[in-house]
C-alpha positions in Angstrom: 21.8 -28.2 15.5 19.9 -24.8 14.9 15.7 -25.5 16.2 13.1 -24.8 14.4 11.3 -21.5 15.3 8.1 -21.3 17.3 6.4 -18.3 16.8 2.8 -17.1 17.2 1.4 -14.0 16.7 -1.6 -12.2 18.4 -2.1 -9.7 15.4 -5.0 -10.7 12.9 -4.4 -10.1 9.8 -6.7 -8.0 7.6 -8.3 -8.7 4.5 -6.3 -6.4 1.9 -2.7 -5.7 2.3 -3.1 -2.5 0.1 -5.5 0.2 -1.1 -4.6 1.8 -3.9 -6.7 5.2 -4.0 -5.8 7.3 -7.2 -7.8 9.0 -10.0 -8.7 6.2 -12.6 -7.9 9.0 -15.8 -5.2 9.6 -15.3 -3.1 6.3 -13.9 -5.3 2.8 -14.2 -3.7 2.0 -17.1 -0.1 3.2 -16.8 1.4 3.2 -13.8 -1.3 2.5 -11.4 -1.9 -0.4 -13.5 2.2 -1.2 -13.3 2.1 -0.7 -9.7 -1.2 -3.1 -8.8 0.4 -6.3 -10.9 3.9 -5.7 -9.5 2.4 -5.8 -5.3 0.2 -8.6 -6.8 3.5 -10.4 -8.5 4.8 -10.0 -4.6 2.0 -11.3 -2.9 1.0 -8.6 -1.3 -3.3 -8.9 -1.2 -4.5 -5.3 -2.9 -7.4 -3.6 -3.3 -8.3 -1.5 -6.7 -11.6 -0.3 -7.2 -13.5 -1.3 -10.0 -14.1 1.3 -12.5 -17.8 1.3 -12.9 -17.8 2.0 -8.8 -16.8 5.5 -10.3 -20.4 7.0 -10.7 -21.2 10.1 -9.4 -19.2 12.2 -6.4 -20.5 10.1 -3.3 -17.9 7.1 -2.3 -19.4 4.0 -2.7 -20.0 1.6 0.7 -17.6 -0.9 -1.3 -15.2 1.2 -1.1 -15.2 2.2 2.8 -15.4 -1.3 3.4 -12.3 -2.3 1.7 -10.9 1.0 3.0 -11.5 -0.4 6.8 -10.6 -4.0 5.7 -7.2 -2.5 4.3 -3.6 -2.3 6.5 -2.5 0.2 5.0 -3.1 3.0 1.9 -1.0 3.7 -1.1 -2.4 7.4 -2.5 -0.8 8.2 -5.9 -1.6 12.0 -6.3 -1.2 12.8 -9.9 -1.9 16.4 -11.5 -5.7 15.7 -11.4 -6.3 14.3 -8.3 -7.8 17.2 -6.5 -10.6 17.8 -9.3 -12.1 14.4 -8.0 -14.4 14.5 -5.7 -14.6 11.2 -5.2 -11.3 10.8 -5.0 -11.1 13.6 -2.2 -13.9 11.5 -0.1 -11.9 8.3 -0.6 -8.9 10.2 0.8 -10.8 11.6 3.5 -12.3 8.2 4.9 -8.7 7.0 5.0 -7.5 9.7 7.0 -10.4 9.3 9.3 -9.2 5.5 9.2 -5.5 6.4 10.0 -6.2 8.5 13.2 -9.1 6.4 14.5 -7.6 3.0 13.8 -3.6 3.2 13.0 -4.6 2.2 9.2 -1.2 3.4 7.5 -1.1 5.6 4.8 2.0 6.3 1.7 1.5 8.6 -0.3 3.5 8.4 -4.0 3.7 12.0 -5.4 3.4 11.1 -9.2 4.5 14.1 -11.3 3.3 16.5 -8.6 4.7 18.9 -5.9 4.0 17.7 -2.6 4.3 21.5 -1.5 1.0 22.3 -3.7 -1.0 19.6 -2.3 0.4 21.0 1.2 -0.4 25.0 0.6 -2.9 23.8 -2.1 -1.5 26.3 -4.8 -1.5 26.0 -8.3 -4.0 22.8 -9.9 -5.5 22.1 -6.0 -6.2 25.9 -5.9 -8.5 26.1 -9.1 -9.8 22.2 -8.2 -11.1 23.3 -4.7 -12.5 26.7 -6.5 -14.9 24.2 -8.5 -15.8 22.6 -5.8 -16.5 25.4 -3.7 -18.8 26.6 -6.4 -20.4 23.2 -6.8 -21.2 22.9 -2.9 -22.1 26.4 -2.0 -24.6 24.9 0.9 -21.7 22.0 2.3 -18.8 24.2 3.6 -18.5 21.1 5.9 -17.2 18.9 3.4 -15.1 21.1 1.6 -13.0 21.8 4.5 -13.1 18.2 5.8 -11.4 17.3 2.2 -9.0 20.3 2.6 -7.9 18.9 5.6 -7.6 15.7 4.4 -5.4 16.7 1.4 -3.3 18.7 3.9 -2.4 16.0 6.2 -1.8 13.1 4.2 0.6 15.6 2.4 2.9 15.7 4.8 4.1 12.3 4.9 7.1 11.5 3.9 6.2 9.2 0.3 7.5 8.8 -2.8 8.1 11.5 -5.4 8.6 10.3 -9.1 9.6 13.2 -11.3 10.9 11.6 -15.2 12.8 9.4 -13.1 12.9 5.5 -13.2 9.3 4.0 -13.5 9.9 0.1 -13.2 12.8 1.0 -10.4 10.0 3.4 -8.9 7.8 0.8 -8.9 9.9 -1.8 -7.7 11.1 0.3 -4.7 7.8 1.0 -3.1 6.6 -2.8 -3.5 10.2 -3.8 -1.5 9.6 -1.0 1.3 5.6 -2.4 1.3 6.9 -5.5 1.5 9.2 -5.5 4.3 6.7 -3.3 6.5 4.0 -6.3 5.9 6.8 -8.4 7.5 7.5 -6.3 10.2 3.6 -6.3 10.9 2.4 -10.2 10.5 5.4 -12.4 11.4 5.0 -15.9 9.5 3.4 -17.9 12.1 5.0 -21.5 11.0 2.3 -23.4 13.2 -0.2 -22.5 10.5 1.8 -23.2 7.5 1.0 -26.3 6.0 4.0 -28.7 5.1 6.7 -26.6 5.6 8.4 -29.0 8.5 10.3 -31.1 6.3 11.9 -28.4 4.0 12.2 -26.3 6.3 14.1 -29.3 8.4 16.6 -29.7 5.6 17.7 -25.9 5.3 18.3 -25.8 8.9 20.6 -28.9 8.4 22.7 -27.1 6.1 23.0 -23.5 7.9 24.3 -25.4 11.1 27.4 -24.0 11.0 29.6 -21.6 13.1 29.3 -18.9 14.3 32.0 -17.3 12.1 31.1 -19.0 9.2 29.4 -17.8 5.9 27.4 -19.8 3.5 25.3 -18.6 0.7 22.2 -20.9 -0.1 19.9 -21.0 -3.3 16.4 -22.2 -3.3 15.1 -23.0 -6.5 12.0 -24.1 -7.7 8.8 -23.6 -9.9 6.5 -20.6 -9.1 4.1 -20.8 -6.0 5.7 -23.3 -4.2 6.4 -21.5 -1.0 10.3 -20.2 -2.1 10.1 -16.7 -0.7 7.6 -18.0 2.1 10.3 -20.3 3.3 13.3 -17.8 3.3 11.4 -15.5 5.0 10.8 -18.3 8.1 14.2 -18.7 8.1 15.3 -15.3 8.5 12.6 -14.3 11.1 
């Protein structure tokens, strides 16, 4: 008979799962909004700022904090991203994140060339202009958001362009999803009554080594479905 595995894990997980940093005009209520309920609907723990954080240019300490207490950062650049300064200061405290700390970072390119963000042509072009104009006296912080904008632009993401949105969608939460996995094994010591059920699907996958079986597990919502597959398959 198949035994039950023992795992442990020396990684501690963080807070948040996700941060979603994006420009509340033009996505909160399309398809950030989409995006958020569908990693939520997964269980994957995500950050989204609240909207009345959204005062003034300076990134508010809420939002570094979550930022640090986040694996990982999903960036949807839409059209008007770059105009944001806010948005520009977010990015560049997750890039700081990224190479101090290994914090991951996907980008989703959301009706936008990756190669303008990159050379900052077109839209980024006349953004930075205004904000060159708006801090003549901090060159420092212009730059430090060009280079910001530059690097996370050349990771390979996600580029939606009138394609599917609820496939879109759906895609990035799988990929998220199975890099959570990879990162924070299910530790089955600190699952609480999972023994016996767990027990019972072992007893019917003892077979050989040849054999194939497929195996339904059905239930109500939130009663540890998904959770228990994924023990059995790590």
């Amino acid at each position: 008979m198949l035994s039950l595995p023992l795992t442990s894990s020396s990684i501690s997980r963080k807070k948040y799962d996700v941060f979603l940093s994006f420009r509340g005009e033009d996505t909160r209520k399309n398809f950030t909004g989409h995006l958020y309920e569908a990693l939520k609907s997964s269980g994957i723990v995500t950050f989204r700022d609240d909207p009345k954080l959204e005062a003034g240019e300076e990134i508010a300490p809420e939002l570094c904090k979550a930022i640090q207490q986040s694996w990982c950062s999903v960036i949807i650049f839409s059209k008007a991203y770059a105009f944001s300064g806010w948005c520009l200061e977010e990015l560049a405290e997750i890039v700081q994140q990224k190479n101090a700390n290994g914090h991951k970072v996907f980008p989703i390119f959301y009706d936008v060339d990756p190669s303008d963000l990159r050379n900052q042509k077109e839209k980024v072009e006349e953004a930075f202009a205004k904000h060159k104009e708006r801090y003549k006296e901090d060159k420092d912080k212009i730059q430090k958001w060009r280079n910001a904008l530059a690097e996370v632009a050349k990771i390979k993401g996600w580029h939606l362009h009138n394609g599917n949105e609820p496939e879109f969608v759906g895609d990035i939460v799988k990929k998220i999803s199975a890099k959570l996995c990879q990162t924070y094994p299910i530790v089955r010591d600190e699952l609480v009554g999972i023994s016996l059920p767990l027990e019972e699907l072992y007893s019917k996958i003892n077979i050989g080594e040849d054999d194939v079986c497929i195996i339904g597990i059905c239930g109500m919502s939130g009663i540890g479905k998904t959770t228990l597959a994924k023990v059995v398959y790590t």
